[in-house]
C-alpha positions as CSV (number, residue, x, y, z in Angstrom):
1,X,33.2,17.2,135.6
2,X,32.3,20.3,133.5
3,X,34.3,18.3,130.9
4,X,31.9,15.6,131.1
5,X,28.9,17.7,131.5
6,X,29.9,19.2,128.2
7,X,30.7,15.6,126.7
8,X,27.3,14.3,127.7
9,X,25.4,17.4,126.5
10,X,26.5,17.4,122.7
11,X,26.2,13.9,122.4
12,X,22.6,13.3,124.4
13,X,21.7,16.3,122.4
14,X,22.3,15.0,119.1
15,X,20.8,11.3,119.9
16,X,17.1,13.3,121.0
17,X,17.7,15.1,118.0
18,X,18.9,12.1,115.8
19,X,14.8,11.0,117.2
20,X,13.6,13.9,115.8
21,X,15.1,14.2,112.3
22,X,14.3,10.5,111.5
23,X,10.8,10.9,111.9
24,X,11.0,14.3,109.8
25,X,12.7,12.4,107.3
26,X,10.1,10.0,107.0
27,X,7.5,12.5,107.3
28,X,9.0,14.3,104.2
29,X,9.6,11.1,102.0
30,X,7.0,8.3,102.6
31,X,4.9,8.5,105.6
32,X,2.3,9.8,102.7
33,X,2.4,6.5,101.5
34,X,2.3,4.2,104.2
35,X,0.1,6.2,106.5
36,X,-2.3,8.4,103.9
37,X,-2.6,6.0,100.4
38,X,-5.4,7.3,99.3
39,X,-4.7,11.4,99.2
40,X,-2.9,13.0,96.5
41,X,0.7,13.6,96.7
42,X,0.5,17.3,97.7
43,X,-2.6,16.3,100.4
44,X,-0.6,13.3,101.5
45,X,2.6,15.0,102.5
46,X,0.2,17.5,104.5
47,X,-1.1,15.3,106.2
48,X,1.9,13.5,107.0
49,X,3.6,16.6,108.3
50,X,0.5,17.4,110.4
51,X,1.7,14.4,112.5
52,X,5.3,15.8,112.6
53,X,3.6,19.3,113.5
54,X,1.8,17.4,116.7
55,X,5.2,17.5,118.0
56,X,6.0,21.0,117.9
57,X,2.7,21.4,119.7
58,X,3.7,19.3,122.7
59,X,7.3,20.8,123.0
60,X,6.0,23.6,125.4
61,X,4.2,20.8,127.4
62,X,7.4,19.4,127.9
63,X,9.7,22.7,128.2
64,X,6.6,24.0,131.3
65,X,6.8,19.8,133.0
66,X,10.5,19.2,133.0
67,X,11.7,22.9,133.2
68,X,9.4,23.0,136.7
69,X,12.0,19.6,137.7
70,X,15.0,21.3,136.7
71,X,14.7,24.4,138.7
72,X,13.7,22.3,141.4
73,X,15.4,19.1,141.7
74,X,18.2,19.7,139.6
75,X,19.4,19.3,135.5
76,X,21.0,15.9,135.9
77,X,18.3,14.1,136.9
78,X,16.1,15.9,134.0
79,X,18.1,15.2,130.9
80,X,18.0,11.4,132.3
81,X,13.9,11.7,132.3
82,X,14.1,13.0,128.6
83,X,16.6,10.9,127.2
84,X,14.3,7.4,128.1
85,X,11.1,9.3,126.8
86,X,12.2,10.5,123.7
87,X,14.4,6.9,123.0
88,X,11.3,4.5,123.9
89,X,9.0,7.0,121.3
90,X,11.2,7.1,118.8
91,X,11.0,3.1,118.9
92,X,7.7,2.7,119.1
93,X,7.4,4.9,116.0
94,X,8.9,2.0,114.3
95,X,6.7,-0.8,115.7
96,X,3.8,1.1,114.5
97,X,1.0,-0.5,112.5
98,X,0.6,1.4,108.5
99,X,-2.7,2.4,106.8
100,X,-2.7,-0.7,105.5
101,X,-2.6,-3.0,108.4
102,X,-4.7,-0.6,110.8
103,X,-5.8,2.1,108.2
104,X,-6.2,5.3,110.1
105,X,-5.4,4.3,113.9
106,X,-1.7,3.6,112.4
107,X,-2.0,7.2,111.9
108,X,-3.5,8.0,115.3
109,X,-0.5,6.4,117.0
110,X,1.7,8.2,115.2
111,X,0.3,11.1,116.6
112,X,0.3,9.8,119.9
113,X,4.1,8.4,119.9
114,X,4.9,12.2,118.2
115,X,3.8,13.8,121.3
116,X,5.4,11.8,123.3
117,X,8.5,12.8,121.4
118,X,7.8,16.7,121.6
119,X,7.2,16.7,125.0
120,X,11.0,14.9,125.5
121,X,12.4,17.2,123.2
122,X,10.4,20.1,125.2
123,X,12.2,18.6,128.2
124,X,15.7,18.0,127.0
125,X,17.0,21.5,125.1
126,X,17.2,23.7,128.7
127,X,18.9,20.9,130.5
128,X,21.6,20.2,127.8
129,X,22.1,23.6,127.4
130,X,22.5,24.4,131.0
131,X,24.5,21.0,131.5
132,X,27.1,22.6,129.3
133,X,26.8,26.0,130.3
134,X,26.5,26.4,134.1
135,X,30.0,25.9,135.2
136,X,32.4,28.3,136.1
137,X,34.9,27.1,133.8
138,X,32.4,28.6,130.9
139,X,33.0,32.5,131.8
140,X,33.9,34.0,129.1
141,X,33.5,31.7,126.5
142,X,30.1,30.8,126.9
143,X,28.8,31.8,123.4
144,X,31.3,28.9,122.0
145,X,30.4,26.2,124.8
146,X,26.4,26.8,124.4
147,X,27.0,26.3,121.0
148,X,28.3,22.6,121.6
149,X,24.7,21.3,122.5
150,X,23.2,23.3,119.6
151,X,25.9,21.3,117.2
152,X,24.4,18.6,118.5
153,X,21.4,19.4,115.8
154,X,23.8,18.7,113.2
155,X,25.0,15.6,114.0
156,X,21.7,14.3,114.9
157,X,20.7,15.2,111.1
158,X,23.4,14.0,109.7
159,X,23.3,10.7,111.7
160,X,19.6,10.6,110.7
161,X,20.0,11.3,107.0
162,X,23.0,8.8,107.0
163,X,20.8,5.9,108.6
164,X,17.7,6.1,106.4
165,X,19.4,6.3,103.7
166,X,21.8,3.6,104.2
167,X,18.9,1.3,104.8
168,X,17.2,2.7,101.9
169,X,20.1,1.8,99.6
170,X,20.8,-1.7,101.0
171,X,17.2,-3.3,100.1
172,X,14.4,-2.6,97.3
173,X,11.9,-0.3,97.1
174,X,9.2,-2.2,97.6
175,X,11.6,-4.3,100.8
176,X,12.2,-0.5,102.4
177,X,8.7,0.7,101.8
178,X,7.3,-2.8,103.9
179,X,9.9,-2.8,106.7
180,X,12.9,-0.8,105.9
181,X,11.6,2.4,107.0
182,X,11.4,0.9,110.5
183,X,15.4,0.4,110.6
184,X,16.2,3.9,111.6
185,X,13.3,4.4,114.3
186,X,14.5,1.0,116.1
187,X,18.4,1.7,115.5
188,X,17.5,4.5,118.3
189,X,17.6,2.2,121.0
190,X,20.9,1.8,120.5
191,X,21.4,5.7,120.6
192,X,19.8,6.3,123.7
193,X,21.8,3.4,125.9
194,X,24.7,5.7,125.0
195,X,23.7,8.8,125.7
196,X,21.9,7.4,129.1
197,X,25.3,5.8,129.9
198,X,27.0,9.6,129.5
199,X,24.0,11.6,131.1
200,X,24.6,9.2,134.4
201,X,28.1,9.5,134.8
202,X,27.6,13.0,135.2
203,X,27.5,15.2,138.2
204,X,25.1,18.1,138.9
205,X,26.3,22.0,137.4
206,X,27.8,24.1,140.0
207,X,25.6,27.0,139.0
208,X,22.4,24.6,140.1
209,X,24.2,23.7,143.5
210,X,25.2,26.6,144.2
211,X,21.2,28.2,144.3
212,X,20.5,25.2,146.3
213,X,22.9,25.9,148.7
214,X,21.8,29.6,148.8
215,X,18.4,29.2,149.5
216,X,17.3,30.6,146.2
217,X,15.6,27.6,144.7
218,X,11.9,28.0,143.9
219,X,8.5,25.6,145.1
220,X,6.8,26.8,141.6
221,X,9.4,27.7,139.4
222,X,7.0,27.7,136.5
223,X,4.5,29.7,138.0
224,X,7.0,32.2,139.2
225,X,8.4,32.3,135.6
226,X,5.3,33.3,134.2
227,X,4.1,36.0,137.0
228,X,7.8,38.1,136.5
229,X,9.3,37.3,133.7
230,X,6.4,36.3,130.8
231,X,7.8,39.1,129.0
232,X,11.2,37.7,128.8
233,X,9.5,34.6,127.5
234,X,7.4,36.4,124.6
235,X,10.2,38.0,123.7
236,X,12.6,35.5,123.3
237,X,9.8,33.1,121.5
238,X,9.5,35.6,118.6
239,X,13.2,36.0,118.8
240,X,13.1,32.8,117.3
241,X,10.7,33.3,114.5
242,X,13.1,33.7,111.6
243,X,15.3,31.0,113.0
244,X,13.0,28.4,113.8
245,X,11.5,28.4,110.4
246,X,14.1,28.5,108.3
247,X,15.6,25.1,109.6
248,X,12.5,23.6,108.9
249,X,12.1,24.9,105.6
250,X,16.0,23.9,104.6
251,X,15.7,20.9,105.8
252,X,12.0,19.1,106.1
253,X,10.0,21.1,103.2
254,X,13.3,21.1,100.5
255,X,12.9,17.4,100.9
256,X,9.5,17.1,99.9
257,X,9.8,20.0,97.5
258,X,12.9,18.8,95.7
259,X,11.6,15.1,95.1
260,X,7.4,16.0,94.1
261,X,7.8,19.7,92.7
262,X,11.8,19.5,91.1
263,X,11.9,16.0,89.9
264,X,15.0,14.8,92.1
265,X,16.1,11.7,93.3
266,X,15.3,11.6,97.0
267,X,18.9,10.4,97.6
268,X,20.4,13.1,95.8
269,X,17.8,15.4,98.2
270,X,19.0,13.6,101.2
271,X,22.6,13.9,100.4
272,X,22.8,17.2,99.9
273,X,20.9,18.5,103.3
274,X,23.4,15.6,104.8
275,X,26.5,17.8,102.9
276,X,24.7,20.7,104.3
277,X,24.8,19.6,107.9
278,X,28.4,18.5,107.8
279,X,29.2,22.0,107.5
280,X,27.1,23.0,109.9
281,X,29.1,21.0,112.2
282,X,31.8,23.9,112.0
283,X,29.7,26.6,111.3
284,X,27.5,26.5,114.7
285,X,30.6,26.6,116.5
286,X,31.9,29.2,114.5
287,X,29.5,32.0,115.3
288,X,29.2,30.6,118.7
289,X,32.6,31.5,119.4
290,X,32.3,34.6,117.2
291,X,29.7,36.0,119.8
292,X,32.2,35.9,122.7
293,X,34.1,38.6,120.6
294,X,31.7,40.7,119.1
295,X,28.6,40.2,121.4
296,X,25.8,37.9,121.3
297,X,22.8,40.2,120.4
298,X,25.0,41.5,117.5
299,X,25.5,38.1,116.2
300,X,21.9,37.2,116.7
301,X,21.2,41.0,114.7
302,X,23.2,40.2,112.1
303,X,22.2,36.5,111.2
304,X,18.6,38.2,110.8
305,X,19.6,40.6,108.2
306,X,21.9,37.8,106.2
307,X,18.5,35.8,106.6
308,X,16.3,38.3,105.3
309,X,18.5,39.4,102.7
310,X,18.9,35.6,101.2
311,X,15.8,34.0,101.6
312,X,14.8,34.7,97.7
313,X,18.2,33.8,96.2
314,X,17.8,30.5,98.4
315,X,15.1,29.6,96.5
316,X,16.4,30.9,93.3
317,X,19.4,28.4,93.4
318,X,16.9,25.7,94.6
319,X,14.8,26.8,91.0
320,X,17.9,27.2,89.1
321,X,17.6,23.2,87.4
322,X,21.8,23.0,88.0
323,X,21.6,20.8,90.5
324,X,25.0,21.6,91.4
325,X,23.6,25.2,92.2
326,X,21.1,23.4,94.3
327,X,23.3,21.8,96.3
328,X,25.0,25.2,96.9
329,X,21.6,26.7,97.9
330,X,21.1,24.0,100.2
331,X,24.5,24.0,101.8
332,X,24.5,27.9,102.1
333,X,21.0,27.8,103.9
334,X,22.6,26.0,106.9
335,X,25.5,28.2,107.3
336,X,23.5,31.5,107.3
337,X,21.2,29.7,109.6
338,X,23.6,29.2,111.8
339,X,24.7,32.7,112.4
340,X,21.6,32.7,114.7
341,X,21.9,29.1,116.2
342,X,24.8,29.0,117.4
343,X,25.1,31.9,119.9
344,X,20.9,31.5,120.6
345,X,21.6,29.1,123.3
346,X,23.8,31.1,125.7
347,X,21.7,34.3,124.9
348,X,18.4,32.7,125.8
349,X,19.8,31.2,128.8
350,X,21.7,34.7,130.2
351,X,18.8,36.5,129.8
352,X,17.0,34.4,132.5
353,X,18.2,34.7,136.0
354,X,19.3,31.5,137.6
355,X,16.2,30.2,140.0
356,X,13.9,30.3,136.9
357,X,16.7,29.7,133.9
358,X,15.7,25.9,133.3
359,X,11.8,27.2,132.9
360,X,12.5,30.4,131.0
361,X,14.8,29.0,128.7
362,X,13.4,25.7,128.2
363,X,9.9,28.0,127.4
364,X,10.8,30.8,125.8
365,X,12.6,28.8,123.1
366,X,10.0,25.8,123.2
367,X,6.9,27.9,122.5
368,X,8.3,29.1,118.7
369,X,7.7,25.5,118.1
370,X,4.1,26.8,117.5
371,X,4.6,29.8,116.1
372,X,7.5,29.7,113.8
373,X,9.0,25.4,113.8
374,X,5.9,23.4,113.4
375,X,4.0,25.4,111.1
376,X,6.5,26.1,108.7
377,X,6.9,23.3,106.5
378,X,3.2,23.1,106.4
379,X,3.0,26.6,105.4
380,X,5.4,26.2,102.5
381,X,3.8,23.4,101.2
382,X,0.3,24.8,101.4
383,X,1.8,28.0,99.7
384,X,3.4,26.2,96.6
385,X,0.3,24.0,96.3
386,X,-2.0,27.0,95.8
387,X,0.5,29.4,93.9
388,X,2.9,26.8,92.2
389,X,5.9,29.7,93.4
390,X,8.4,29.6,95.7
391,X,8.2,33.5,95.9
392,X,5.2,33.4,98.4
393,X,7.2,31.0,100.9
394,X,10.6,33.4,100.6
395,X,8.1,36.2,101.3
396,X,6.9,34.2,104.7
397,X,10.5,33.8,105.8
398,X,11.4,37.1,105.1
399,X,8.6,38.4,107.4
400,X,9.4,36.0,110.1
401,X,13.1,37.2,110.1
402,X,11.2,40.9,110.5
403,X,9.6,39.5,113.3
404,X,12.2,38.4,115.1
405,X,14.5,41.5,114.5
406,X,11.7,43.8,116.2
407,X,11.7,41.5,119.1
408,X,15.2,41.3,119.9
409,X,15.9,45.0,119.8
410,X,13.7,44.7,122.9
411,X,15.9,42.1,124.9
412,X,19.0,43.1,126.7
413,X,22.8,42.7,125.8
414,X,23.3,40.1,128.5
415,X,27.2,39.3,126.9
416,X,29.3,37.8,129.8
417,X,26.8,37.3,132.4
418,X,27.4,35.2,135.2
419,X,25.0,32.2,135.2
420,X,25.3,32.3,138.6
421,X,22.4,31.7,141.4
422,X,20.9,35.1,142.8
423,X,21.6,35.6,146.5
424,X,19.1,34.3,149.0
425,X,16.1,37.1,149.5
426,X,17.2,38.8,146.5
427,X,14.4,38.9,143.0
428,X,15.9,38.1,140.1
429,X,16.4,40.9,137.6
430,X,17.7,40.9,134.7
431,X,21.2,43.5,134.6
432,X,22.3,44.4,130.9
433,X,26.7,44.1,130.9
């Protein structure tokens, strides 16, 4: 069962996240025309990633609704929940109306079916995570199985990336531009019967059973979370910060940077964040396991510094006019990313005691959405509209990564801790191994 549990959250993970990308994707590339016609280029694609943003905004909504349901009913049930709302928005994103049939409400709904898909996303990360996690079969190698769901990112891109521009390539311009773009928004429906046919065939974790049976199961799990252990949740939301905004900025503002500001073709920009996330595949799982050896918050410390330390020869290569050397840039970006994604899951999720870990986890990581996700491809582009230099955006990450090293010299080594329930009567504390 833990087998399956592990199974069902890598592959539900990257079908929400497959949701996700696609709509990036199009956020990035056309949603400027079909949604915002009549704004410049630079004021089109702002607007068009304000209604990607809307999503970040709603993740916390989601991680606070469904984190309360699975500290309280269970995670099973949960991931089910988030699996049919993400699939049915993603879906509807693709029946929406353009500028040009409904002229600003097409917009409107966008914003509407984006929330929808935030607050399923907000929902979904804790449960998979936990799902592949909470068994006691993961002692001791939970920094490599946490980073299964997290590879789940990957795959979702790459599927994503793969779909819309296969149905890009297979039609005209003008045929993708009228209907084409819809393809990979309805192909998710398909997705999500598959990943609802492995999330049900799945029992509940043993670590979730186990609090039930012990009494330890909170009424307000939410509220709880917030009264004792807020702190815990600030901390690991800034964590985040450099993270957070880097993948955005690898992968949703190079996009729309490559193709307005560097002159590429958008395939060759889409084929090289797909080349990127293909090795991602191995990486995340590579300094997932590497934390099991060396320690968690060490990994986490050291991603930060690579981070820092490359975020102005990242956009150097990007600048470089070798596309080859762009490609590189590109490729790199995900792999030093990763250094930080891969253990994040199992660290954020052992630094929260059972009764509360769905909440806590599913918030703490949620609520960078805001702060450090969302904004960030807005950021950039606003930047490099108003100084025409990449400097000023390498400068923003690099404080982000600052950010994020001050807060996790505050959290505790939690390496090897049981995600087991506390005992009945007992507070939850959080021990350092």
């Amino acid at each position: 069962m833990a087998r399956r549990g592990l199974l069902a959250s890598t592959a539900g993970s990257a079908i929400e996240w497959y949701d996700f990308y696609v709509y990036g994707l199009s956020a990035a590339l056309i949603f400027n025309q079909l949604f915002f016609p009549n704004s410049s280029p630079y004021s089109g694609t702002l607007l068009a990633l304000s209604t990607f943003f809307a999503g970040f905004v709603a993740r916390p909504l989601g991680a606070m609704i469904f984190g309360h349901f699975g500290d309280r009913i269970g995670r099973r049930r949960v991931l089910i929940m988030t699996t049919l709302l993400m699939g049915f928005g993603t879906v509807f994103v693709g029946l929406a109306p353009t500028y040009s049939t409904a002229g600003m409400w097409g917009a409107g709904a966008l914003v509407v079916l984006r929330v929808l898909q935030g607050i399923g996303v907000g929902g979904d990360w804790g449960g998979s995570v936990l799902m592949a996690t909470e068994w006691s079969s993961a002692k001791g190698r939970r920094g490599f199985m946490g980073s299964l769901p997290q590879f789940g990112s990957p795959l979702g891109l790459i599927t994503a990336t793969a779909v819309t521009e296969g149905a890009s390539r297979l039609m005209s311009p003008a045929a993708y531009e009228s209907f084409g773009w819809r393809i990979p928004f309805l192909f998710s429906l398909v997705l999500t019967g598959i990943a609802l046919y492995l999330r049900l065939r799945v029992a509940e974790t043993s670590s979730f059973l186990e609090a039930k049976q012990a009494g330890t199961v909170r009424q307000a799990p939410v509220a709880y979370l917030l009264r004792h252990h807020w702190r815990m949740v600030l901390k690991t939301t800034l964590m985040r910060a450099g993270q957070h905004a880097s993948f955005y900025l690898f992968t949703t503002f190079v996009l729309s940077y490559g193709v307005t500001s560097l002159g590429h073709e958008r395939s060759t920009m889409l084929l090289a964040v797909m080349l990127a996330a293909a090795v991602s595949l191995a990486s995340t799982l590579f300094w997932g396991a590497l934390s099991d050896r060396i320690g968690r918050k060490r990994m986490l410390q050291i991603g930060i510094v690579v981070m820092f330390v490359f975020a102005l020869p990242y956009f150097g290569l990007l600048n470089s006019g070798v596309t080859s050397l762009m490609v590189v840039g590109i490729v790199l970006s995900l792999v030093v990313h990763d250094m930080q994604y891969g253990p994040q899951s199992s660290f954020i999720a052992e630094s929260f005691p059972a009764e509360v870990r769905y909440s806590g986890a599913s918030l703490g990581y949620q609520l960078s959405s805001i702060t450090s996700g969302g904004p960030a491809a807005l950021i950039a582009t606003a930047l490099m509209a108003h100084y025409n230099s990449t400097v000023p955006i390498a400068l923003y990450l690099m404080g982000m990564c600052a950010i994020a090293f001050v807060s996790l010299l505050f959290m505790p080594t939690v390496d090897g801790r049981d995600a087991e329930p506390a005992q009945a009567g007992t507070p939850a504390r959080h021990v350092p191994s």
